[in-house]
C-alpha positions as CSV (number, residue, x, y, z in Angstrom):
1,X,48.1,41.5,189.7
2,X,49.3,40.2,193.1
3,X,46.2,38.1,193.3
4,X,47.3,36.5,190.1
5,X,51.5,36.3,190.5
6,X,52.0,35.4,194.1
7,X,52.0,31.3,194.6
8,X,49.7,31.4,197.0
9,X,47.0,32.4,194.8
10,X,48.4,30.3,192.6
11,X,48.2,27.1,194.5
12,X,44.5,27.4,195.4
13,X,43.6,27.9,191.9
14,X,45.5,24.5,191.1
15,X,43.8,23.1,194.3
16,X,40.3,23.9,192.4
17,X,41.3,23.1,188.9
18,X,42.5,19.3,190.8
19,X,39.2,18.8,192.5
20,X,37.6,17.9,188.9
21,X,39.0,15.4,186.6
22,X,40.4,17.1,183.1
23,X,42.3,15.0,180.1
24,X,45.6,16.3,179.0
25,X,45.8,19.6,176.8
26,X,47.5,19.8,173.4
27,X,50.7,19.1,175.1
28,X,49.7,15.8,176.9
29,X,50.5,16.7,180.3
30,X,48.5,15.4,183.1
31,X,47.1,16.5,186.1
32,X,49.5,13.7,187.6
33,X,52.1,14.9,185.9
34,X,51.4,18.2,187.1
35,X,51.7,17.9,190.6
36,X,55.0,16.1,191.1
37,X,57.3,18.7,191.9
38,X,54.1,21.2,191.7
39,X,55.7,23.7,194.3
40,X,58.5,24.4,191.6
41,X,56.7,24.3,188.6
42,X,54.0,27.3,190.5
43,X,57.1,29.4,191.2
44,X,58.3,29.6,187.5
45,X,54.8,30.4,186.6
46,X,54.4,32.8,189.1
47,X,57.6,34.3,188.0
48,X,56.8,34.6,184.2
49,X,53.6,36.2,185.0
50,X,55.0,38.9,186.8
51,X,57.7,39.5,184.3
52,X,55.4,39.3,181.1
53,X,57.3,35.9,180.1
54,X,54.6,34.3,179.9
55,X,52.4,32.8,177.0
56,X,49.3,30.6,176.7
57,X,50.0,27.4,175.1
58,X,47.9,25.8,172.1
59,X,44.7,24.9,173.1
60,X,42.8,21.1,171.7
61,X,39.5,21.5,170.5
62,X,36.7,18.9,170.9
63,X,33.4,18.6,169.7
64,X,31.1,18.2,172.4
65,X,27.6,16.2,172.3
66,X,25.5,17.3,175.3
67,X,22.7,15.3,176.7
68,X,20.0,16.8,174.3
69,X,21.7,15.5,171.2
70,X,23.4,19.5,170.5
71,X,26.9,19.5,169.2
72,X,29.0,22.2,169.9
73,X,32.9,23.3,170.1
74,X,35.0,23.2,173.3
75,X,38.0,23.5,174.3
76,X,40.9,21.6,176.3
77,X,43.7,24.2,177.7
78,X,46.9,22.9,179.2
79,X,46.8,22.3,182.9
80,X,49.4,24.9,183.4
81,X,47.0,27.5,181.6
82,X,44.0,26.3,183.8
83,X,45.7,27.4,186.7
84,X,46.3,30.6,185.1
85,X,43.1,31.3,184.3
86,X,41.6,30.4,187.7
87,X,43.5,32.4,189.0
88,X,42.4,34.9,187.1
89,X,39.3,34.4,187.7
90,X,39.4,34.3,191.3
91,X,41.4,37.8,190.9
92,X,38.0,39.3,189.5
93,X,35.2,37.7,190.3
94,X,34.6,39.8,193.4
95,X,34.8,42.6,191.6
96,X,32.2,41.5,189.4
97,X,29.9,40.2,192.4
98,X,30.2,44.1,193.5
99,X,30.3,45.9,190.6
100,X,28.7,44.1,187.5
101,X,26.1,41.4,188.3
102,X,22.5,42.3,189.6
103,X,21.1,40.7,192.4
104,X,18.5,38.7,190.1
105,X,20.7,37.2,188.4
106,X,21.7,33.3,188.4
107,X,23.5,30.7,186.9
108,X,27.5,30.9,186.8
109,X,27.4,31.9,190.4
110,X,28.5,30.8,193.8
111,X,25.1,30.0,195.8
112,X,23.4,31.2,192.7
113,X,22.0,28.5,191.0
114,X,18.0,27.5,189.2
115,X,16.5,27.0,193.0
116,X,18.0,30.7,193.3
117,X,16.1,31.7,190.1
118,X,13.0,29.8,190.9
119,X,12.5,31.4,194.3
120,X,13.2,34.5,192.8
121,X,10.7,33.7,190.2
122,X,8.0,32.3,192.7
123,X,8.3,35.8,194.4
124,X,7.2,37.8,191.7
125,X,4.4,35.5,190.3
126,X,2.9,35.6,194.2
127,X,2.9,38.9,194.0
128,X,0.4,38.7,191.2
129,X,2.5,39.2,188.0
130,X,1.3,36.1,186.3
131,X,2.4,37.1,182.8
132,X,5.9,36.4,182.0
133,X,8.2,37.1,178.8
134,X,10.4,34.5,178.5
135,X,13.5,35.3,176.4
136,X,16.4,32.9,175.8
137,X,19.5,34.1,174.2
138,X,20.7,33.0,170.9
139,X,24.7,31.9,170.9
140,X,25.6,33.9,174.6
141,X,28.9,32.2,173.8
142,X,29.7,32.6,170.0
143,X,31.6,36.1,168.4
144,X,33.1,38.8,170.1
145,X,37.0,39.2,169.8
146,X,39.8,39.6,173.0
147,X,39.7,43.0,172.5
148,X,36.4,43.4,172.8
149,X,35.7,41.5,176.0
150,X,38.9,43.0,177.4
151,X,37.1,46.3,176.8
152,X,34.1,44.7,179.0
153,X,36.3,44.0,181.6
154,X,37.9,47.3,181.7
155,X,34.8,48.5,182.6
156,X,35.3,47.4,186.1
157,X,39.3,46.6,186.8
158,X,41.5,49.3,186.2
159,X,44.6,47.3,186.4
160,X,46.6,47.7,182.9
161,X,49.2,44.9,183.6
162,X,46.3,42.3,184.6
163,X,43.8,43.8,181.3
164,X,47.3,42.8,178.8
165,X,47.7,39.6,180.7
166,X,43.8,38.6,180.5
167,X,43.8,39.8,176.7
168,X,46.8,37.5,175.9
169,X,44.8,34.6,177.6
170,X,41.7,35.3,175.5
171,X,43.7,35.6,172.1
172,X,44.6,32.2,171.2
173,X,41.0,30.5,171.4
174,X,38.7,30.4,168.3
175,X,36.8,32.7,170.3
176,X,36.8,34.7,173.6
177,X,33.8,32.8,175.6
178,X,34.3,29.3,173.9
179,X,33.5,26.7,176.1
180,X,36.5,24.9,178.2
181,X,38.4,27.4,179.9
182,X,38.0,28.4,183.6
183,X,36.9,31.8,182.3
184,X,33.8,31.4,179.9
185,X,31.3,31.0,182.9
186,X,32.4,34.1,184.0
187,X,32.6,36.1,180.9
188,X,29.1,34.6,180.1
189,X,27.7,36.8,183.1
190,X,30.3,40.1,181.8
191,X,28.7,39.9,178.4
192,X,24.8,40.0,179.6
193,X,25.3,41.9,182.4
194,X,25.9,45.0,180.0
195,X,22.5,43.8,178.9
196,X,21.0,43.8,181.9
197,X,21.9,47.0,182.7
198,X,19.8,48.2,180.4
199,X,16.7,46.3,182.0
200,X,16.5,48.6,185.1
201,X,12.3,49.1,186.2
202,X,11.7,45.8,185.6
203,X,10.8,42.4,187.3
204,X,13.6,40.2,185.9
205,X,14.6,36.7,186.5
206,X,18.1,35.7,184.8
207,X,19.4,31.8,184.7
208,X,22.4,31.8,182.6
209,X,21.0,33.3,179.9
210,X,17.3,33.1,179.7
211,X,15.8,36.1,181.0
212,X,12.3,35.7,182.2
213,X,10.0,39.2,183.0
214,X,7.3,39.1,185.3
215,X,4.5,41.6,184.0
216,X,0.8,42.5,185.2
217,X,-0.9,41.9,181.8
218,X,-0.1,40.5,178.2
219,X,0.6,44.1,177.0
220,X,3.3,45.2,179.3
221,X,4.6,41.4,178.7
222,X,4.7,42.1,175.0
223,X,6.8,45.3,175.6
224,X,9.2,44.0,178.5
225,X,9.9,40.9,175.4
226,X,10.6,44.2,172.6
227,X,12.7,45.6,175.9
228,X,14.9,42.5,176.1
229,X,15.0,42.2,172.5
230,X,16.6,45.9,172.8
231,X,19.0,45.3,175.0
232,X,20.5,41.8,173.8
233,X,21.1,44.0,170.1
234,X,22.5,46.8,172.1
235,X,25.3,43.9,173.2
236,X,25.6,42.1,169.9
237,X,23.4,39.5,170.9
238,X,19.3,38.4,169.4
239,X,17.0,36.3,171.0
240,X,16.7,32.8,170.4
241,X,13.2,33.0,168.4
242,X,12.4,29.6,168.5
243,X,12.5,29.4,172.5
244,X,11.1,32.9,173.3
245,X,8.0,33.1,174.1
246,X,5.2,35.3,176.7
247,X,3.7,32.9,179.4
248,X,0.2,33.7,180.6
249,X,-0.1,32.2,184.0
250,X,2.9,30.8,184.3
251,X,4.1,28.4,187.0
252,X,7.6,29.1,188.4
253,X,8.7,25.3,188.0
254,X,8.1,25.3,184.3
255,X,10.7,28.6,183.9
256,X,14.3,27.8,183.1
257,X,14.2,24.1,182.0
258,X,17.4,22.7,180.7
259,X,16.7,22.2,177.0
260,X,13.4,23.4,177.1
């Protein structure tokens, strides 16, 4: 909790939220408007956070159209609730660097990006495992409920006052992972990593969430795609059929294309 409540912590999260331009949330305050008298308006925050005061406030919902012509549902939270929720997750995030995420996994991450996965990638297919299954999952941000994810969480932080607070913040969206809030990169990771926990003995490759399996021949690729398959249902989640597939030869630069 104090990595959440003091104003320090408090400020740098607002710092981050600042460095990117946002519109207004439902109750049309700026980012402007935020800052004037910004060391005040932290303290109160701070202050209801550590007291329990403290609620999210309605959250606007867009559609968004992304670059490949795919609509889907974001959302705008109030700048005040922005900083609350980088704060929170600057609070965890190293706990989930230690604790949750597996070194082969990218996307979501600091230093961690697709050159991370394709070197990764590249490694494996030099060391002669040419056959890949390629597995892209289906709606990574879709269902689930606070409770649930909170449950994920708890998993790794032990902290009852900051699971309550992070369970409030998760309560008011149409769902937990939705996209818009400071959180859902992060929760993105949570959710698969209890998937790729299950993936231990093999040569994986995770971008966001396309896994790709590097395998000596098409038969241990065909398994390593039914053992991906497994573990995505074991979380609630299913492959996205239409973009899952087994390479044969692949080349690393044609693994985790946006769209593709």
């Amino acid at each position: 909790m104090p990595f959440l409540v003091d104003v320090p912590h408090l400020k740098t999260a607002a710092r981050s939220c600042m460095r990117r331009a946002g519109a207004p949330g439902a109750d049309g305050m700026s980012w402007a408007q935020f800052r004037q008298g910004l060391g005040g308006r932290l303290k109160v925050l701070a202050e209801e956070l550590r007291t329990g005061s403290w609620t999210p406030g309605p959250v606007r919902e867009v559609e968004i159209t992304s670059y490949t012509g795919k609509t889907f549902l974001s959302v705008i939270p109030t700048v005040a609730d922005r900083v609350v929720q980088r704060a929170m997750r600057n609070a965890i995030e190293p706990v989930l660097e230690q604790r949750a995420f597996a070194d082969w996994v990218s996307g979501y991450r600091a230093g961690r990006n697709r050159i991370s996965a394709l070197r990764d990638a590249d490694r494996h297919l030099r060391e002669g495992c040419r056959w890949v299954a390629d597995v892209d999952v289906r709606r990574v941000s879709e269902g689930s409920s606070a409770a649930e994810v909170t449950d994920w969480l708890a998993e790794h932080v032990t902290d009852g006052s900051f699971l309550r607070l992070f369970e409030r913040v998760l309560e008011p969206l149409p769902c937990p992972i939705v996209p818009g809030t400071a959180l859902a990169p992060l929760l993105i990771n949570l959710r698969l990593s209890r998937a790729d926990a299950r993936l231990a003995g093999h040569r994986v490759v995770r971008f966001a969430d396309n896994y790709c399996v590097f395998c000596d021949g098409a038969e241990q690729a065909g398994e390593a795609l039914e053992a991906v398959t497994k573990a995505l249902v074991c979380c609630g989640l299913r492959p996205n059929l239409a973009k899952s597939k087994v390479w044969a030869g692949a080349n690393a630069e044609d693994l985790f294309l946006i769209a593709g």
